[in-house]
C-alpha positions as CSV (number, residue, x, y, z in Angstrom):
1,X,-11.2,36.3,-97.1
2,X,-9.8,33.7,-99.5
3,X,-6.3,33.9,-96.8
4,X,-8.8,33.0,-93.8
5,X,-10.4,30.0,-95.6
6,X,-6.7,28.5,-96.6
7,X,-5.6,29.0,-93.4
8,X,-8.3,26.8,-91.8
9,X,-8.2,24.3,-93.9
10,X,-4.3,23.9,-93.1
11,X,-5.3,23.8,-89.8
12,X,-8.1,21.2,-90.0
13,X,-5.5,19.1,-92.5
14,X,-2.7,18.9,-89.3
15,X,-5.5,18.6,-86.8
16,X,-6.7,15.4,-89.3
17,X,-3.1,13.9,-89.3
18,X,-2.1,14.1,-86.0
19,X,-5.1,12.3,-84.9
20,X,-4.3,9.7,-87.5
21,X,-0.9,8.9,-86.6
22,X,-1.6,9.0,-82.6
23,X,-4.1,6.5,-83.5
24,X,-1.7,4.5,-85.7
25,X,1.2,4.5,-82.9
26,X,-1.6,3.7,-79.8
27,X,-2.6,0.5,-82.2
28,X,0.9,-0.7,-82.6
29,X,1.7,-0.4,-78.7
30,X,-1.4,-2.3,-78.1
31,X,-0.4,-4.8,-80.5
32,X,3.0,-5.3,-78.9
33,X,1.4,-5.2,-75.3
34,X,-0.7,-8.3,-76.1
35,X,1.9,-10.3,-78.3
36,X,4.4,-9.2,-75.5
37,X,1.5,-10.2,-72.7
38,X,0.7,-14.0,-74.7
39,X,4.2,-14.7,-74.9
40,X,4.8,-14.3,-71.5
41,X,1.7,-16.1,-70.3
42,X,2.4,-19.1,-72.9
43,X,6.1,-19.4,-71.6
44,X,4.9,-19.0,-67.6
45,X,1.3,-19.5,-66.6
46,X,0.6,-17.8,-63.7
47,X,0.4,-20.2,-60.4
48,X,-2.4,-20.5,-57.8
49,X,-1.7,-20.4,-54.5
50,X,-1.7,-23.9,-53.0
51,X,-4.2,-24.4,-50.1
52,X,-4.5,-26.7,-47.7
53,X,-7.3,-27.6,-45.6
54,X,-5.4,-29.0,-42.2
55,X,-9.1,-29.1,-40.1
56,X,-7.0,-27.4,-37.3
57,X,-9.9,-28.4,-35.4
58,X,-9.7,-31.9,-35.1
59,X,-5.7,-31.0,-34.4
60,X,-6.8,-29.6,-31.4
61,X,-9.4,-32.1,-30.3
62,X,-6.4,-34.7,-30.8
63,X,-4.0,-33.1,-28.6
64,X,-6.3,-32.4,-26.1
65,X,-7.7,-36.2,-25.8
66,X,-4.2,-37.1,-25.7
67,X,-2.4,-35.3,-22.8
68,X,-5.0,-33.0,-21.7
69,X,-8.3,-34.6,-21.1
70,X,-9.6,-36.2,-18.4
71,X,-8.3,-39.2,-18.7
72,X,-5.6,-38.5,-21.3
73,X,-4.5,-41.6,-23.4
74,X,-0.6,-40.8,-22.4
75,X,-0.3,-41.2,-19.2
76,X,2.6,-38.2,-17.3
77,X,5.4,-39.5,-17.3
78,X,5.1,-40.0,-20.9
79,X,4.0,-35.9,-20.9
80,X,7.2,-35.1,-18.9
81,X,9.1,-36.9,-21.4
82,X,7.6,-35.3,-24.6
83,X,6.8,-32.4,-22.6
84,X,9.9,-31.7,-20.9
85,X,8.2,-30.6,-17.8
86,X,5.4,-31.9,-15.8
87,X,1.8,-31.0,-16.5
88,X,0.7,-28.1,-14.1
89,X,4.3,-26.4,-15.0
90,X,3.5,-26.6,-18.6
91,X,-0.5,-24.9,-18.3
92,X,1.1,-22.4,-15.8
93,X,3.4,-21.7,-18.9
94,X,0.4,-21.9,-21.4
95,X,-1.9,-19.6,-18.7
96,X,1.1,-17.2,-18.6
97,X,1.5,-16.9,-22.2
98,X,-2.2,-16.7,-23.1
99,X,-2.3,-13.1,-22.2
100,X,0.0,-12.3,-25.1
101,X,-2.3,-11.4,-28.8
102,X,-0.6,-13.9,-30.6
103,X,-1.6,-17.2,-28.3
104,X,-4.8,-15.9,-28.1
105,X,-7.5,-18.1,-30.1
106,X,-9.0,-15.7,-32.8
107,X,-12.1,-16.3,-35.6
108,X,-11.4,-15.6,-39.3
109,X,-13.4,-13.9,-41.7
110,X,-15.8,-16.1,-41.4
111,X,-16.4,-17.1,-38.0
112,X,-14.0,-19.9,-37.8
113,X,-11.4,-20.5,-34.6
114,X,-7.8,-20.8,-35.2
115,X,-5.3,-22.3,-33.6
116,X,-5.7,-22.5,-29.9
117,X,-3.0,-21.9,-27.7
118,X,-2.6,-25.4,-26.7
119,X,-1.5,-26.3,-30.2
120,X,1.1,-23.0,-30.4
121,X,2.6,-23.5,-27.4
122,X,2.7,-27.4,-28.5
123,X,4.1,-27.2,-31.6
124,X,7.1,-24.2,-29.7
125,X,7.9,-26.8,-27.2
126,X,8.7,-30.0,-29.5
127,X,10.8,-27.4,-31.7
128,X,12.7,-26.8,-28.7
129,X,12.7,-30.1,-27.0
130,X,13.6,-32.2,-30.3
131,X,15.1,-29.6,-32.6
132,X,12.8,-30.7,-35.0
133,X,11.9,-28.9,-38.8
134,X,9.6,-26.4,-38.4
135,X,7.3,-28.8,-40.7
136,X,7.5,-31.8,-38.6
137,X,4.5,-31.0,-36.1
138,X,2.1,-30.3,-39.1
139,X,0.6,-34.2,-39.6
140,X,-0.4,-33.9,-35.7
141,X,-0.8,-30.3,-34.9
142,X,-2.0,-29.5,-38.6
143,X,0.5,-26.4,-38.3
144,X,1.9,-25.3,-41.2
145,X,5.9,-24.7,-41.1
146,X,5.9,-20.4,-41.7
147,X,3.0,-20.4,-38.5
148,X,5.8,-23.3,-36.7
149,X,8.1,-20.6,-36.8
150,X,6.2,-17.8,-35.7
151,X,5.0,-20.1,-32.8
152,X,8.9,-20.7,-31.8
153,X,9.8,-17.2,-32.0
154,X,6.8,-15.9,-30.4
155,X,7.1,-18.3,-27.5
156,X,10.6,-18.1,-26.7
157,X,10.0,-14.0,-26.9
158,X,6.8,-14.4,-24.2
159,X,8.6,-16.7,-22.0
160,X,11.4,-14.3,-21.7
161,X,9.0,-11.7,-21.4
162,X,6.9,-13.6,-18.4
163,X,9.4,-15.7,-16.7
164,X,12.8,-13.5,-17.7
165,X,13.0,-11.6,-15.0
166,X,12.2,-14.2,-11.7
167,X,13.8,-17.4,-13.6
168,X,17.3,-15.6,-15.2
169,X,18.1,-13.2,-12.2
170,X,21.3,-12.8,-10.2
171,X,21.1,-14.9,-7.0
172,X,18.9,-12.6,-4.1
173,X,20.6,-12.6,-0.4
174,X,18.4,-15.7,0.5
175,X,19.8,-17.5,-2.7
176,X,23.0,-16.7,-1.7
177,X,22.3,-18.3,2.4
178,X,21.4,-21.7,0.5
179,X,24.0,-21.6,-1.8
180,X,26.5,-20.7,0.9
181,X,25.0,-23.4,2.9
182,X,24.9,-26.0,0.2
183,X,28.6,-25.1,-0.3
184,X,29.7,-25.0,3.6
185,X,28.2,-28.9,2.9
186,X,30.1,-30.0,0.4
187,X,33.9,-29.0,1.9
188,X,33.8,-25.2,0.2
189,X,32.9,-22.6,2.5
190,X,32.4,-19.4,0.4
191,X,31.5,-21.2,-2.8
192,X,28.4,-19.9,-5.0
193,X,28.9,-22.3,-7.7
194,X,31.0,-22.8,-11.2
195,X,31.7,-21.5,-14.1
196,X,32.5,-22.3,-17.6
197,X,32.1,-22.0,-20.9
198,X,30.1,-23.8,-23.8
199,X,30.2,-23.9,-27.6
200,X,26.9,-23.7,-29.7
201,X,27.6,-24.4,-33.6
202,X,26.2,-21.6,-35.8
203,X,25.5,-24.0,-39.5
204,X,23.9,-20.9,-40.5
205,X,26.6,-18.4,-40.2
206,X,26.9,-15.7,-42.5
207,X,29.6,-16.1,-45.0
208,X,30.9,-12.6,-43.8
209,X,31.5,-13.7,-40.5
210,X,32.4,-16.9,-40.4
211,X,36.1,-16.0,-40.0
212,X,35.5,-14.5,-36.6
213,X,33.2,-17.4,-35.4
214,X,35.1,-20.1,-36.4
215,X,37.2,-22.0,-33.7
216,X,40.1,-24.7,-34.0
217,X,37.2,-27.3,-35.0
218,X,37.0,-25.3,-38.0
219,X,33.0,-24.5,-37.7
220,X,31.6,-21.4,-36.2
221,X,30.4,-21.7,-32.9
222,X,28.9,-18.9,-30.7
223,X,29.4,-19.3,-27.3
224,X,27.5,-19.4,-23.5
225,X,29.2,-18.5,-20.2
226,X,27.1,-19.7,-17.3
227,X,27.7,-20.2,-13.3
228,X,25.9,-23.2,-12.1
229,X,24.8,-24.7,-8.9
230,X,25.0,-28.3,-7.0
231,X,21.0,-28.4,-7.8
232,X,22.2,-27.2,-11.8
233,X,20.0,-24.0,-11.6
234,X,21.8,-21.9,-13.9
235,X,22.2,-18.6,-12.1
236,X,24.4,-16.6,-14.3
237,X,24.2,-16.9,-18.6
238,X,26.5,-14.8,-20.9
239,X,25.6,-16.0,-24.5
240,X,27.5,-14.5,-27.7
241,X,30.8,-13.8,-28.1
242,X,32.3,-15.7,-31.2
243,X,33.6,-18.9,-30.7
244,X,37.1,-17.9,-31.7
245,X,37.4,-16.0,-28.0
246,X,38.6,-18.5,-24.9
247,X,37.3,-18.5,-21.8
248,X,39.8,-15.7,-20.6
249,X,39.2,-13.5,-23.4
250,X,35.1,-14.3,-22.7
251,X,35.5,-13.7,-18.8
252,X,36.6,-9.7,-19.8
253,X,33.7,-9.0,-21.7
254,X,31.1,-10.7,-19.3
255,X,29.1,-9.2,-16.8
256,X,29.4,-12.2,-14.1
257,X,31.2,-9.3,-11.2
258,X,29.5,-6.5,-12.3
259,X,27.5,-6.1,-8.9
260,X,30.9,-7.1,-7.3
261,X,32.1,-3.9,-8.3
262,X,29.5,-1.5,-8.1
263,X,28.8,-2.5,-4.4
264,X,25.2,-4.3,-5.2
265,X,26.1,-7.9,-4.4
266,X,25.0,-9.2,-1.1
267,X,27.7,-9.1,1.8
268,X,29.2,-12.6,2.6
269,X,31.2,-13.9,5.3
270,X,32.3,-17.0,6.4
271,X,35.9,-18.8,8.1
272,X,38.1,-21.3,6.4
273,X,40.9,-22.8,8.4
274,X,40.6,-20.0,10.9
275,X,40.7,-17.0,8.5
276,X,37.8,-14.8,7.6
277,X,36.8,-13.9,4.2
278,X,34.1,-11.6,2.8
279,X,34.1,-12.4,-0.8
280,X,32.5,-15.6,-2.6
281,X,34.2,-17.7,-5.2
282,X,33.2,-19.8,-8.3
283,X,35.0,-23.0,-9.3
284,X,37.2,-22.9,-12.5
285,X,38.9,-24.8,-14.6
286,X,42.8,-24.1,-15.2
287,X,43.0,-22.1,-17.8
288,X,41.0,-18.9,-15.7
289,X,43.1,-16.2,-14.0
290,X,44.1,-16.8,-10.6
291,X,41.8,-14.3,-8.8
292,X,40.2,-14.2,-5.4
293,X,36.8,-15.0,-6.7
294,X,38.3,-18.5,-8.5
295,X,39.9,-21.3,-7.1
296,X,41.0,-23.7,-9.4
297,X,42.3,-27.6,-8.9
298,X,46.2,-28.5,-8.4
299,X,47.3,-30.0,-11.4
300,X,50.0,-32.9,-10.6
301,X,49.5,-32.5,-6.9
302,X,52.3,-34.3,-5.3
303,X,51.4,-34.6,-2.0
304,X,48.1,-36.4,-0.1
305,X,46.7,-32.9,0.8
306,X,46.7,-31.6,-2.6
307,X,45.5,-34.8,-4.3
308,X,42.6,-34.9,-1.8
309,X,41.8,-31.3,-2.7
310,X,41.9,-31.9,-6.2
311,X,39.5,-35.0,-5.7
312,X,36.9,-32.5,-4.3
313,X,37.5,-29.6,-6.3
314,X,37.2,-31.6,-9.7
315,X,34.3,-33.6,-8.5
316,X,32.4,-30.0,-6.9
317,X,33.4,-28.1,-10.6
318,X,31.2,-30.5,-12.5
319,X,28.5,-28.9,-11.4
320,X,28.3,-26.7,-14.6
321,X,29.4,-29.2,-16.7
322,X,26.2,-31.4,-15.7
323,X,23.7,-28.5,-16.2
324,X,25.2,-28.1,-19.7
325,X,25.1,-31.4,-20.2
326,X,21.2,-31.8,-18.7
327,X,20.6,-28.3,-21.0
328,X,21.3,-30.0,-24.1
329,X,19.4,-33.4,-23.3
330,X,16.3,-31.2,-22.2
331,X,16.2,-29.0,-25.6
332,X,17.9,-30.5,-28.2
333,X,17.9,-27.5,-30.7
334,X,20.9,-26.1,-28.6
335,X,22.8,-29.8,-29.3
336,X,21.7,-29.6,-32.8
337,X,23.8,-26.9,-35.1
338,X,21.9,-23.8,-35.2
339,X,20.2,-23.4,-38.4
340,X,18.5,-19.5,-38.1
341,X,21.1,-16.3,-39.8
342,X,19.5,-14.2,-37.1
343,X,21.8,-14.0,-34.2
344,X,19.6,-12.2,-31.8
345,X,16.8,-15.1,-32.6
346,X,19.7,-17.5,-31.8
347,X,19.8,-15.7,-28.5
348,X,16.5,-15.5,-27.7
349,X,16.3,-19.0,-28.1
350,X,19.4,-20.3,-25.5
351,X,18.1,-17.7,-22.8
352,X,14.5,-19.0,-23.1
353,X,15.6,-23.1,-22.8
354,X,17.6,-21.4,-19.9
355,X,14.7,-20.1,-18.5
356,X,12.4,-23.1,-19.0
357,X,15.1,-25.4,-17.6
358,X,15.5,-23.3,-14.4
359,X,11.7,-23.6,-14.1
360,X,12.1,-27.3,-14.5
361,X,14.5,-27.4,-11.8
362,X,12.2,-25.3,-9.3
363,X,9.4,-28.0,-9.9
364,X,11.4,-31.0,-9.6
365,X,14.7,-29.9,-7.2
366,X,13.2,-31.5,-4.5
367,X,12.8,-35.0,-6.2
368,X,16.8,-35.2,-6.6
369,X,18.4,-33.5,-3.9
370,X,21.6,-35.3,-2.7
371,X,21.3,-33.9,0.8
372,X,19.0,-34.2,3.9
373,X,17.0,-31.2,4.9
374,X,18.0,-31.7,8.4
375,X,21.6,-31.2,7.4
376,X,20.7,-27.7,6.1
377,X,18.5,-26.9,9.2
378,X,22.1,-28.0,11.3
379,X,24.5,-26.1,8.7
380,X,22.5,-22.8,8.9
381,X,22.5,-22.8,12.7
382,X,26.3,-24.2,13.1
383,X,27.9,-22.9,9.8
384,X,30.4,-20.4,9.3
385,X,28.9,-19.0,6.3
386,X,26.8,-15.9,6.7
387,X,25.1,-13.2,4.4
388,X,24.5,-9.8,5.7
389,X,21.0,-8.9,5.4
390,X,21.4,-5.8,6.5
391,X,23.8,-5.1,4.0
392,X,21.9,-2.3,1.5
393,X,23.0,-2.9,-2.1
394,X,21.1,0.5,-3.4
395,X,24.4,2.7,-2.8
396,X,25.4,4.7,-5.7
397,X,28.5,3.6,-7.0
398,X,31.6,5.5,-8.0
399,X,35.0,5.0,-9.7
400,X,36.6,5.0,-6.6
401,X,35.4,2.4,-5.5
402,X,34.8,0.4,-8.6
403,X,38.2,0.4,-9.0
404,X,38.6,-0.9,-5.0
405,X,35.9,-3.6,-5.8
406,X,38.2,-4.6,-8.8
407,X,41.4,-4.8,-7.5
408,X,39.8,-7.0,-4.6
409,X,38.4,-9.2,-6.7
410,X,41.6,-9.8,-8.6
411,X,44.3,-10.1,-5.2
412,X,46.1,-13.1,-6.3
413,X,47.1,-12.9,-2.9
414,X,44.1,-13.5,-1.3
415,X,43.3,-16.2,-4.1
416,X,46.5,-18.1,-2.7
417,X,45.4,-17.8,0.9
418,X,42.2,-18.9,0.4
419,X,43.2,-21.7,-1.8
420,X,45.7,-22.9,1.4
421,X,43.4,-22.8,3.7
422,X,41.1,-25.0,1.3
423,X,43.7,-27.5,1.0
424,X,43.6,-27.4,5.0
425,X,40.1,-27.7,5.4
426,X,39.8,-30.4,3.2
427,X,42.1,-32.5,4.5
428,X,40.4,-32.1,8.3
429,X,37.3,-32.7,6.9
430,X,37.6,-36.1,4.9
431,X,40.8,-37.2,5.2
432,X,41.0,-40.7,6.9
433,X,43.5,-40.1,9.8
C-alpha cells in the first residue's frame, strides 16, 4: 500500500514538471517570435499595393471620338499614318481578332467593363508601328505596361493565328501566272522574285549565347531570309538562324525549295532566247551559289551586253531590298534593337509585321502599281511564260526523286545557260540599236 501511494506521487511530480517546462520553453519561443516579428516589421514595413484608377472608360470614349466615330476628329490619312493601314483593314483585323477570349470585353467583380478591344488592339499596333515602351500608350489608352505586353503578345499570336495561313503562304499556281507575268514584263522570263537576307539586333541576348549571335558588327543579330516581289509582297520568310551564319550557310538550312524537291511546286514553263525552261529562278546577290534557281549580276562586265544586263538585274534585285526597307518603316520595333530574352516571342513578332504588311500591300497594291493592266491582259495572251494547271502537286514524294529535284535545282549548267540567254534577251529587248 504505502509502495502504490509513492509511486503515484512520483508520477504526479514528473507529470507536474513536464508540464512546467513545456510551458516555460512555448513562452520563450513566443517571446522570440514576436521580438523576431517587431524587428522585422520596424526595419521593413510591409508595402501596399499601388493602385491606379486609369477610368479605362473615358480611354475608350477618347479613342473612339478620335479615329472611330462618325465624324472622327483625325481625319484617314492621319489613321493610315498612326494606324499603318487604312481603316476597314484595321476593324476587319479587330473583327477577326474579337473572337479570340482575350480581346473580348469582359465585367469585373463588380459589374464594370474592361478594356474593349479597340483599345487592345490599339495599344498592340503603336507597339508595333513605333517600337514604343510598353508604358508609352498608358496617358491615352489608360493601359497599364504588364496588360501593354499581354496586348502585343496576344495580338501578334491571334494575327498569326487568323491571317497566318492566307497572308504567309507559298505562292498558289495563279500567284505564280502573275508573278511569271510581272516578270516576263520586266525583261526576266521565269523570274518569281528575290531573295536575301536581313539582320535584326537582339539587345536582349542572353549572355550564354551571345557568342553564336554576334556578327562582325560585334552585336548579336538574328536574322530573316525572305523572297520578295516587284509589288514587295513578301512571299517566302525564314527568321532565326544566328547572325554569325551568311547567307550561304542560311540558304542550307532554309526551307525556300522544299516543294521544289518533293514535287509540290506548281509546273512552269516559259522560252528565253529560244530555249525552254521549266524551273523558276530568284534574283541574288553575288555571294549565293551559282544554281539553276539563281541568277546573279556580272560583276565588272566588260562588254555592252553584260553591262546592260547588269543594269536590269541590279535594278530587278532590289525588289527585296525595298520590302525590307518598307518593313522596317511600317513597324519600327523590327528597326529598333530587340529588347524581349524570349526568342520564339521575337519570332512571333517579325512573322506577324510580315503578315500585317502583306495585308497592307493586298489593300493598297493597286494604288502603286508601276504597270498598266492592259499590259498584263497583252502579256498573259502573248507571253512565253506558262504555269501548268493541270500539274497535280499531291504526289507522294520519294528519295528518288528528291534527290533528282535537287540535283536539278543545283545544275550549274543550266544556271549558265540560262544566264546567256538572259544576257541575249536583254540586249533584244532594250538595247538602242
Amino acid at each position: 500500500m504505502a509502495s502504490s501511494s509513492n509511486y503515484n506521487f512520483e508520477e504526479a511530480l514528473d507529470e507536474e514538471l513536464s508540464n512546467a517546462l513545456s510551458n516555460a520553453f512555448q513562452q520563450a519561443l513566443d517571446n522570440s517570435l514576436d521580438s523576431y516579428g517587431d524587428r522585422q516589421q520596424a526595419a521593413k514595413p510591409r508595402k501596399k499595393r499601388v493602385h491606379i484608377e486609369r477610368n479605362r472608360e473615358e480611354g475608350h470614349i477618347q479613342l473612339w471620338n478620335d479615329y472611330f466615330a462618325e465624324n472622327p476628329t483625325f481625319p484617314p490619312n492621319l489613321f493610315r499614318r498612326r494606324f499603318r493601314m487604312n481603316k476597314p483593314l484595321f476593324m476587319r483585323v479587330v473583327d477577326r481578332l474579337s473572337t479570340i477570349p482575350f480581346f473580348q470585353q469582359k465585367r469585373d467583380a463588380t459589374g464594370r467593363n474592361g478594356l474593349s478591344t479597340l483599345q487592345k488592339c490599339t495599344a498592340a499596333i503603336r507597339m508595333l508601328a513605333y517600337g514604343l515602351a510598353a508604358d508609352a500608350v498608358d496617358e491615352y489608352l489608360r493601359i497599364g505596361a504588364t496588360t501593354s505586353m499581354k496586348c502585343m503578345e496576344h495580338f501578334v499570336d491571334g494575327i498569326i493565328y487568323c491571317f497566318g495561313d492566307e497572308y504567309l503562304r507559298q505562292p498558289t499556281a495563279e500567284d505564280l501566272q502573275r508573278l511569271l507575268v510581272i516578270g516576263e514584263i520586266r525583261g526576266f522570263p521565269g523570274m518569281m522574285g528575290s531573295i536575301d537576307c536581313m539582320h535584326w539586333e537582339w539587345k536582349n541576348c542572353p549572355t550564354s549565347w551571345k557568342g553564336q549571335y554576334t556578327r562582325a558588327s560585334g552585336k548579336p543579330t538574328i536574322v530573316l531570309e525572305a523572297v520578295a516581289s516587284q509589288d514587295l509582297w513578301i512571299w517566302h520568310a525564314f527568321f532565326g538562324p544566328p547572325g554569325t551564319l551568311n547567307d550561304i550557310n542560311i540558304l542550307d538550312r532554309s526551307p525556300v525549295f522544299d516543294d521544289i524537291l518533293k514535287g509540290r511546286a506548281p509546273a512552269v514553263n516559259y522560252t528565253v532566247n529560244g530555249n525552254e525552261y521549266n524551273l523558276g529562278y530568284y534574283l541574288t546577290d553575288g555571294i549565293y551559289p551559282k544554281w539553276a534557281t539563281f541568277i546573279q549580276s556580272i560583276s565588272l562586265p566588260q562588254t555592252e551586253k553584260a553591262s546592260l544586263f547588269a543594269t536590269h538585274q541590279e535594278a530587278c534585285r532590289k525588289d527585296v531590298e525595298r520590302a525590307f526597307g518598307v518593313l522596317q518603316a511600317r513597324f519600327a520595333i523590327v528597326k529598333n534593337p530587340a529588347l524581349l530574352w524570349d526568342k520564339v516571342k521575337i519570332g512571333n513578332i517579325m512573322r506577324a509585321c510580315i503578315i500585317l504588311h502583306n495585308m497592307i500591300v493586298e489593300d493598297e497594291r493597286d494604288g502603286y502599281t508601276l504597270f498598266d493592266t492592259t499590259e498584263f491582259e497583252q502579256a498573259e495572251s502573248a507571253g512565253s511564260s506558262r504555269v501548268d494547271f493541270t500539274y497535280s502537286t499531291d504526289m507522294p514524294s520519294n528519295f528518288f526523286g528528291m534527290m533528282t529535284n535537287r540535283a536539278r535545282v543545283r545544275d550549274r549548267g543550266m544556271h549558265q545557260q540560262l544566264k546567256n540567254d538572259l544576257v541575249e534577251h536583254i540586249w533584244t529587248k532594250y538595247s538602242r540599236n
